[in-house]
C-alpha positions as CSV (number, residue, x, y, z in Angstrom):
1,X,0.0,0.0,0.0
2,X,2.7,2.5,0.5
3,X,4.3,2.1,-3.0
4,X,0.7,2.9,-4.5
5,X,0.8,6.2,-1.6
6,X,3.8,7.3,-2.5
7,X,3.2,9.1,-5.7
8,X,-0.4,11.1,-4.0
9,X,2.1,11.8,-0.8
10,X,4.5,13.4,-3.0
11,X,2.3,15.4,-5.5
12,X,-0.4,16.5,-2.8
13,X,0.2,19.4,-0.9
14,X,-1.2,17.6,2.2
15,X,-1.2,14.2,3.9
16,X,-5.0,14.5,4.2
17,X,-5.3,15.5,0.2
18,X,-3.4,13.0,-0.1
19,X,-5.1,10.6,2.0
20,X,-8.3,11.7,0.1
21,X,-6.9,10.9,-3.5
22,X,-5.8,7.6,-2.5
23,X,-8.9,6.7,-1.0
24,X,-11.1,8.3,-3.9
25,X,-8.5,5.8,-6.0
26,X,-9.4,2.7,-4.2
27,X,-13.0,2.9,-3.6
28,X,-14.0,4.1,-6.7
29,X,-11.6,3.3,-9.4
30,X,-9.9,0.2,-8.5
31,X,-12.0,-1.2,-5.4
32,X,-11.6,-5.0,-6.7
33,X,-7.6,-4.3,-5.9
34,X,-8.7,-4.4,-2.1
35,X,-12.1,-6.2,-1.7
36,X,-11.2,-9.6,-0.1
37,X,-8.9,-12.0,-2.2
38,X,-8.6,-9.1,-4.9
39,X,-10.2,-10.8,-7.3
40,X,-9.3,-7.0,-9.2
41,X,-5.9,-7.5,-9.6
42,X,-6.1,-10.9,-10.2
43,X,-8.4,-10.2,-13.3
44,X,-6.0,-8.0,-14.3
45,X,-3.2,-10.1,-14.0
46,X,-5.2,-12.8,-16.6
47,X,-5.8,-9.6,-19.1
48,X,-2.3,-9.1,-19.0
49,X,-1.6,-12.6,-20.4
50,X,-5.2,-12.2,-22.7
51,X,-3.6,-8.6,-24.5
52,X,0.1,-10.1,-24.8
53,X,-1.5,-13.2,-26.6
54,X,-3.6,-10.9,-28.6
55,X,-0.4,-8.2,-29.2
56,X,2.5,-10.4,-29.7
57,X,2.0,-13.7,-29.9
58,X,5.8,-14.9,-30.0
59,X,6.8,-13.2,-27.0
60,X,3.5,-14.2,-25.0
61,X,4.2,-17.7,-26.8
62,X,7.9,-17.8,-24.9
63,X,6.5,-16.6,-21.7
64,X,4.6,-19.4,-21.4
65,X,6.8,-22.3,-22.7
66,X,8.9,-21.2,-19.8
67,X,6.4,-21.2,-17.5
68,X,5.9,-17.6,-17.0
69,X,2.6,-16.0,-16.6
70,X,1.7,-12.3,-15.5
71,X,0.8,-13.9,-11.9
72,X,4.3,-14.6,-11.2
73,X,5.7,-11.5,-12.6
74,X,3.2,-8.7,-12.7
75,X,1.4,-8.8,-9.3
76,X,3.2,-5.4,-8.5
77,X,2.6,-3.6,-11.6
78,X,-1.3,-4.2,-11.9
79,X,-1.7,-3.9,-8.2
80,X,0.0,-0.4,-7.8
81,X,-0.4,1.0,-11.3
82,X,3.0,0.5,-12.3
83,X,4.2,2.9,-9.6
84,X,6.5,0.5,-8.7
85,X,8.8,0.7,-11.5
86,X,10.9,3.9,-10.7
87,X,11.9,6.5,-11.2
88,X,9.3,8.8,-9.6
89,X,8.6,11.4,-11.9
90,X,8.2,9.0,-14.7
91,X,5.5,6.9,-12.4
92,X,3.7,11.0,-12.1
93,X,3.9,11.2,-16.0
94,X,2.2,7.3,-16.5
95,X,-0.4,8.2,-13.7
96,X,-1.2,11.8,-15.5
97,X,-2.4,9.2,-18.5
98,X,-3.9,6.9,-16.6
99,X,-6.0,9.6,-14.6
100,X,-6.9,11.3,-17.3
101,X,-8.2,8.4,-19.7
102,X,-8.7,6.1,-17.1
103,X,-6.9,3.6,-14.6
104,X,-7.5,0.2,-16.0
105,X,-5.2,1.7,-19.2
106,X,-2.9,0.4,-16.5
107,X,-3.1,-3.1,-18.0
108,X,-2.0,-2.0,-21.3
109,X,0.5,0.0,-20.1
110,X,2.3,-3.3,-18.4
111,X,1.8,-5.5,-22.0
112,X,4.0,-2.3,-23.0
113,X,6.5,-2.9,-20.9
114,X,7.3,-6.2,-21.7
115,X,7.1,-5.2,-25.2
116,X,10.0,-2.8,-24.7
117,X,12.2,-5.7,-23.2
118,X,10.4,-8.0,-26.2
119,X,14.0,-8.3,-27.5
120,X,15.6,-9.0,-24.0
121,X,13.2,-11.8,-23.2
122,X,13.5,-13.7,-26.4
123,X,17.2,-14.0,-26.2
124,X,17.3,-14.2,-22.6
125,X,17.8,-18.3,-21.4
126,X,15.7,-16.7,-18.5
127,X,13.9,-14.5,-18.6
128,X,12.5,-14.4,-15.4
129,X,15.5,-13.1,-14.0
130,X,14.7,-9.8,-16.5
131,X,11.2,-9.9,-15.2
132,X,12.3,-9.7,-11.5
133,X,12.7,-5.6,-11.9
134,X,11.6,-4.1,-14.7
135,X,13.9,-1.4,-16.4
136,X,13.7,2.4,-15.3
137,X,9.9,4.0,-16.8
138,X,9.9,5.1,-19.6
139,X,6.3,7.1,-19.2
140,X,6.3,8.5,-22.9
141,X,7.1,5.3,-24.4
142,X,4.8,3.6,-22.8
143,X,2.1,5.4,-23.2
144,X,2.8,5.4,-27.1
145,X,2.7,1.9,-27.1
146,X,-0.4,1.6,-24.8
147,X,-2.2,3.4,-27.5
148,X,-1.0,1.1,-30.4
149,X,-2.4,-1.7,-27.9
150,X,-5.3,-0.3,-27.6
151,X,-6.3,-0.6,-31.7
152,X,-5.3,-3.9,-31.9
153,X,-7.0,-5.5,-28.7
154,X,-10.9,-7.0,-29.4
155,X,-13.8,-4.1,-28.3
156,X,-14.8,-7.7,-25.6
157,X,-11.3,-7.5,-24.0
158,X,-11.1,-3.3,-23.9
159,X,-14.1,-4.3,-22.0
160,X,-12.9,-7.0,-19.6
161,X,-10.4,-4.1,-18.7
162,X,-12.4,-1.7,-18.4
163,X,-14.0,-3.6,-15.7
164,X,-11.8,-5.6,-13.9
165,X,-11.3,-3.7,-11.1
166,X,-14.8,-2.5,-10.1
């Protein structure tokens, strides 16, 4: 929880507006991320496998030959909208994009990710060692590719991620 608080404590100009944004956050975008098992992020974690299938077939295809789904390497990106790939600023820039067109972009924005390292994890013998720690943010490049994404997924799984965390 204090990796998603982070960013609010450092852009409010108050621990209680802070407190408040974080809160409006949970409860109203994103309250499957909290609600019992969080059956949110967990959704979210299976969209991530659905749009990298969808995106890039070869990398989502060598993910899972060696055994690795977004459950074992994206729990902490869906779960704090990426804010906890450093640095800082760049987590402000990707949350400006995701507050402004919505949160559950956030999914995209993680298949984008792993698109940047595509060439990384295809020549990597393992690849979950790359998947461990994501590279530094790179908020403008990601949010380019989100929006490539977001032409090519099916209008049925825009709406599974639109939804996923209500």
């Amino acid at each position: 929880m204090n990796v998603l608080a982070a960013p609010f404590l450092y852009a409010a100009r108050s621990e209680g507006e802070a407190f408040v944004a974080l809160h409006t956050l949970l409860t109203r975008e994103c309250p499957g991320y909290i609600r019992g098992a969080m059956d949110g992020v967990h959704k979210g974690l299976a969209l991530v496998d659905r749009v990298l299938a969808t995106v890039d077939s070869r990398l989502s295809g060598h993910l899972l030959a060696k055994g690795l789904t977004a459950e074992l390497y994206a729990f902490p990106s869906v779960l704090t909208l990426c804010a906890c790939t450093p640095p800082l600023p760049e987590v402000l820039r990707l949350w400006d994009f995701l507050f402004a067109y919505g949160p559950h972009l956030n999914i995209l924005c993680i298949v984008a990710q792993l698109m940047g390292m595509r060439d990384q994890l295809l020549n990597s013998p393992s690849p979950n060692r790359l998947l461990r720690a994501f590279p530094s943010l790179q908020a403008d490049k990601v949010i380019e590719r989100t929006l490539w994404i977001i032409e090519r997924i099916p209008d049925d799984t825009y709406a599974a991620i639109v939804t996923h965390a209500l």
